[in-house]
Chimera marker file (.cmm) of the C-alpha trace (Angstrom):
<marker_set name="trace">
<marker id="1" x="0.961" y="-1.713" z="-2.577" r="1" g="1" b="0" radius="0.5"/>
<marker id="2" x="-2.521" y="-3.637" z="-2.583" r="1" g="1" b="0" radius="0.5"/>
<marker id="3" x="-2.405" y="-4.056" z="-6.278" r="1" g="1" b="0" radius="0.5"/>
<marker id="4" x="0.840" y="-5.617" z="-6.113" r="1" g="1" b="0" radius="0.5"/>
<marker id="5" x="0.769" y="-7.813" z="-2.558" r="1" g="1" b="0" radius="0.5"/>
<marker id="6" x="0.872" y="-11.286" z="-3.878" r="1" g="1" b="0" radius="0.5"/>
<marker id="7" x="4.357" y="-10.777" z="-5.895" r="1" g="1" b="0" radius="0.5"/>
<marker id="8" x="5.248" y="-8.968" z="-2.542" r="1" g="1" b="0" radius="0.5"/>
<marker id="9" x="4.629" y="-11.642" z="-0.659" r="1" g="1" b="0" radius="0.5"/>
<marker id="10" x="6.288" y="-14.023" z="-3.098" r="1" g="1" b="0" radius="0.5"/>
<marker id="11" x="9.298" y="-12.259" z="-2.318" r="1" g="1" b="0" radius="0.5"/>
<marker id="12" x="11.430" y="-14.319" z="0.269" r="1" g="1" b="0" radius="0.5"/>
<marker id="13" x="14.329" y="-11.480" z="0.951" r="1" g="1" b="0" radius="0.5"/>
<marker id="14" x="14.588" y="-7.682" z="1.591" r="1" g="1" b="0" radius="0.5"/>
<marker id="15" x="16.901" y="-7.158" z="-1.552" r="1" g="1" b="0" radius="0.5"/>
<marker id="16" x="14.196" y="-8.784" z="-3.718" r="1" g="1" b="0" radius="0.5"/>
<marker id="17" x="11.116" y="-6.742" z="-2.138" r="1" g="1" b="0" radius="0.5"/>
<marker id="18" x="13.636" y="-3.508" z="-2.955" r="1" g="1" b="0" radius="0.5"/>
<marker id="19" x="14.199" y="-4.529" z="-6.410" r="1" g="1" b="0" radius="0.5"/>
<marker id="20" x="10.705" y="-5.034" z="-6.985" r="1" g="1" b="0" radius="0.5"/>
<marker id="21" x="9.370" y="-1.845" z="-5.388" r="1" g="1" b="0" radius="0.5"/>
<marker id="22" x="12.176" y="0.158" z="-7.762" r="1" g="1" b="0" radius="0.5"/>
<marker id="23" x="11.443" y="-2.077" z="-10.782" r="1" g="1" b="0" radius="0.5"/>
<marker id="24" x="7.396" y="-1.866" z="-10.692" r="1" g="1" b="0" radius="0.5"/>
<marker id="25" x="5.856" y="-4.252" z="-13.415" r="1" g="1" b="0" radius="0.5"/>
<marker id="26" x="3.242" y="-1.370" z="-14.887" r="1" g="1" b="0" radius="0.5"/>
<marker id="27" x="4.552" y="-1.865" z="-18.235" r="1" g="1" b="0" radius="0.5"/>
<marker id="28" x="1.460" y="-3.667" z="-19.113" r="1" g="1" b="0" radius="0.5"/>
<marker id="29" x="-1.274" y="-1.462" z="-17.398" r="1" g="1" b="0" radius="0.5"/>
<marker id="30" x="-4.172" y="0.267" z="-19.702" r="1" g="1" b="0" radius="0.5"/>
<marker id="31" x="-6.070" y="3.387" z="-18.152" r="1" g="1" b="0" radius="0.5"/>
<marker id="32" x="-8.468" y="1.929" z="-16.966" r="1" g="1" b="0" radius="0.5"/>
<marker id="33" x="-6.171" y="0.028" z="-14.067" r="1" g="1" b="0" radius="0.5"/>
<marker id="34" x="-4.561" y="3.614" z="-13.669" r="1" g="1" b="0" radius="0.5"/>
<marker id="35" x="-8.109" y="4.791" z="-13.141" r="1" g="1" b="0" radius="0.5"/>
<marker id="36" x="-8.815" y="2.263" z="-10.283" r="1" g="1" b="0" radius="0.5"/>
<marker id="37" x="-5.741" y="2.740" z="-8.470" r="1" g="1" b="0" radius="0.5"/>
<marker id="38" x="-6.358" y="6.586" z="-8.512" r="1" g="1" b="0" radius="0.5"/>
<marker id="39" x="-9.952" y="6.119" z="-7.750" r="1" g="1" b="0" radius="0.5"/>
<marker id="40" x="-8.816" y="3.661" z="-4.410" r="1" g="1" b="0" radius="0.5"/>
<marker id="41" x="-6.021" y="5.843" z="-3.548" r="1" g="1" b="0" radius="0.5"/>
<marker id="42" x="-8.391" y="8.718" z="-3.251" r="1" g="1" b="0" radius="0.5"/>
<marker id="43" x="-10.557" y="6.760" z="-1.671" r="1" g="1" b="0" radius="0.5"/>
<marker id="44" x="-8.383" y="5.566" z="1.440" r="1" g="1" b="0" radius="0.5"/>
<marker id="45" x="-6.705" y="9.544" z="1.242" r="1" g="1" b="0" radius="0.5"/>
<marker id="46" x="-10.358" y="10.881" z="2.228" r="1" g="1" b="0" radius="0.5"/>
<marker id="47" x="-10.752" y="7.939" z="4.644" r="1" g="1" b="0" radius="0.5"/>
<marker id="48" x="-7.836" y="8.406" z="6.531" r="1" g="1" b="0" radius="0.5"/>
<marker id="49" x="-7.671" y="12.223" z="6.030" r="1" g="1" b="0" radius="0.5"/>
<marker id="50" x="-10.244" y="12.948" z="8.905" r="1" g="1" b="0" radius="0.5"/>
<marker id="51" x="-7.984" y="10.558" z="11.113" r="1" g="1" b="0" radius="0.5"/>
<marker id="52" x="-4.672" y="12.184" z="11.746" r="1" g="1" b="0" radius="0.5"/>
<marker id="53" x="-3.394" y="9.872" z="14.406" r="1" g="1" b="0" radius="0.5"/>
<marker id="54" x="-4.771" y="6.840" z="12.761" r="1" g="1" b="0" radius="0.5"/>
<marker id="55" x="-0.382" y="5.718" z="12.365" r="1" g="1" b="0" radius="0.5"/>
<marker id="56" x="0.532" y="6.302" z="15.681" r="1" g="1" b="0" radius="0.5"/>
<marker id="57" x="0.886" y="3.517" z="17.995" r="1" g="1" b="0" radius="0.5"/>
<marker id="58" x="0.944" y="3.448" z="21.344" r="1" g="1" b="0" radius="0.5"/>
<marker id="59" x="0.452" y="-0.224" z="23.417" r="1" g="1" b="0" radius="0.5"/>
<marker id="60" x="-2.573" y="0.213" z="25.525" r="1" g="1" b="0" radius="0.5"/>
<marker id="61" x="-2.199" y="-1.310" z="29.116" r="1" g="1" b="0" radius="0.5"/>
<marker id="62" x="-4.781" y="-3.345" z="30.199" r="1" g="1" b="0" radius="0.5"/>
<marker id="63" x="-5.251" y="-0.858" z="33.191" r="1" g="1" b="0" radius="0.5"/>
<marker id="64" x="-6.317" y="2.147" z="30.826" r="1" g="1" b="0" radius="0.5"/>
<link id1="1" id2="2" r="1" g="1" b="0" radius="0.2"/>
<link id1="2" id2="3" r="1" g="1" b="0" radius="0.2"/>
<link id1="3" id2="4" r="1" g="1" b="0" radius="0.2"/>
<link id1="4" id2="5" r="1" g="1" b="0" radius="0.2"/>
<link id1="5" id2="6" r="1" g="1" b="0" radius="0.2"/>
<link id1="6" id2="7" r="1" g="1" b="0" radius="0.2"/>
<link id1="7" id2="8" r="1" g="1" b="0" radius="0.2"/>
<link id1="8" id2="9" r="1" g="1" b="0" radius="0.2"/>
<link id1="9" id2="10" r="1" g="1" b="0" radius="0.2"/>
<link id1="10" id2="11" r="1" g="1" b="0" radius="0.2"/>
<link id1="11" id2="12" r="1" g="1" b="0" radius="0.2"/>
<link id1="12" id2="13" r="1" g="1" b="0" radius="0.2"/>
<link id1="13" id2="14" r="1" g="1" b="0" radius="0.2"/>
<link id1="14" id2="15" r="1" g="1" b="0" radius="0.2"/>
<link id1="15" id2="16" r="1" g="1" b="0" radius="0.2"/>
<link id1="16" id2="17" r="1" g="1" b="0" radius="0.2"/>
<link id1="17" id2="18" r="1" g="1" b="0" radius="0.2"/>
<link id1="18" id2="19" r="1" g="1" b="0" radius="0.2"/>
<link id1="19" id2="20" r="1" g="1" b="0" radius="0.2"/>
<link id1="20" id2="21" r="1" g="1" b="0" radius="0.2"/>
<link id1="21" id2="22" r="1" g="1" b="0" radius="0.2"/>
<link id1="22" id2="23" r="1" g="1" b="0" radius="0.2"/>
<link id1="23" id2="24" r="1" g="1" b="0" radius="0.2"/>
<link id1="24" id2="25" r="1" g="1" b="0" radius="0.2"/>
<link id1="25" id2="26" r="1" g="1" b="0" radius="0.2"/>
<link id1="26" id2="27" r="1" g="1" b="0" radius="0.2"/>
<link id1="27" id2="28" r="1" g="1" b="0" radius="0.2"/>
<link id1="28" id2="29" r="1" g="1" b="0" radius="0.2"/>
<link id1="29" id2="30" r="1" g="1" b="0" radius="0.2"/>
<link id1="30" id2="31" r="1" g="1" b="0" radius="0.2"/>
<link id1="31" id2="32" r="1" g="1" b="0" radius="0.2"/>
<link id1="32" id2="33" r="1" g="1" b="0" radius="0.2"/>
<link id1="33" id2="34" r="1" g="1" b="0" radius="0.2"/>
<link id1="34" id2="35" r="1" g="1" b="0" radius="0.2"/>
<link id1="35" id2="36" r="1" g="1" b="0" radius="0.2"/>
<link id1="36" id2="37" r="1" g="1" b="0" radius="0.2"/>
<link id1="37" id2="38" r="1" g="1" b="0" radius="0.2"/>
<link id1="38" id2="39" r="1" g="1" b="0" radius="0.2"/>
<link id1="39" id2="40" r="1" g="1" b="0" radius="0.2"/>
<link id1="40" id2="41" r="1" g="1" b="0" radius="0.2"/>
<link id1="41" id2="42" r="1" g="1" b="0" radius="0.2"/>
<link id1="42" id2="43" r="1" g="1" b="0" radius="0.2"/>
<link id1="43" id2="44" r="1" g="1" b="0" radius="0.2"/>
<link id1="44" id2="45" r="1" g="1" b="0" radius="0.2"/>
<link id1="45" id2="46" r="1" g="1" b="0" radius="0.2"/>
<link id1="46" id2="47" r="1" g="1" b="0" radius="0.2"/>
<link id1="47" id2="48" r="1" g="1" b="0" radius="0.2"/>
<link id1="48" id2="49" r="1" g="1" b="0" radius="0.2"/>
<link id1="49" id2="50" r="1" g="1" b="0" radius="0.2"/>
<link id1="50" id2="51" r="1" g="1" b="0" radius="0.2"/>
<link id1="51" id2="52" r="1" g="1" b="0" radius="0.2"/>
<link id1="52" id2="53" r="1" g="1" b="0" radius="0.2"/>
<link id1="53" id2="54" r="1" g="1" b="0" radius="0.2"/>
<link id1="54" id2="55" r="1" g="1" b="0" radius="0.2"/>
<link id1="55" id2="56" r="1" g="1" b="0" radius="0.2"/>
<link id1="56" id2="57" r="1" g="1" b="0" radius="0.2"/>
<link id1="57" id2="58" r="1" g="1" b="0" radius="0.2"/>
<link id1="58" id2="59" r="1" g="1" b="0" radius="0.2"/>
<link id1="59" id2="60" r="1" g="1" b="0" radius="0.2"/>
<link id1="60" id2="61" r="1" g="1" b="0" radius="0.2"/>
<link id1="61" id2="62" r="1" g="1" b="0" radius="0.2"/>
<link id1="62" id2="63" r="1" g="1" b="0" radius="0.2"/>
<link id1="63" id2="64" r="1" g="1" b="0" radius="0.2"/>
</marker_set>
């Protein structure tokens, strides 16, 4: 998702955003941009792996 946030931002409507998360333009990638996106996804995987609840959400009131 980071490597491709500026054509998903581009995207004005949901349909669009759907066709281009089915419809991926990797055609042109070499190994080494497979590398780096491996390399960062393992990198935020061991980040976030110590921090099970960092997804859940729950509003804080200001009286806690």
């Amino acid at each position: 998702m980071l490597h491709f946030s500026s054509e998903l931002q581009r995207e004005q409507d949901f349909q669009g955003l759907m066709v281009l998360l089915q419809h991926l333009p990797t055609y042109h990638w070499t190994d080494e941009d497979i590398n780096l996106i491996l390399a960062e996804a393992y990198r935020l995987q061991t980040l976030f792996a110590s921090a099970p609840h960092h997804l859940d959400y729950r509003p804080q009131s200001y009286a806690d």
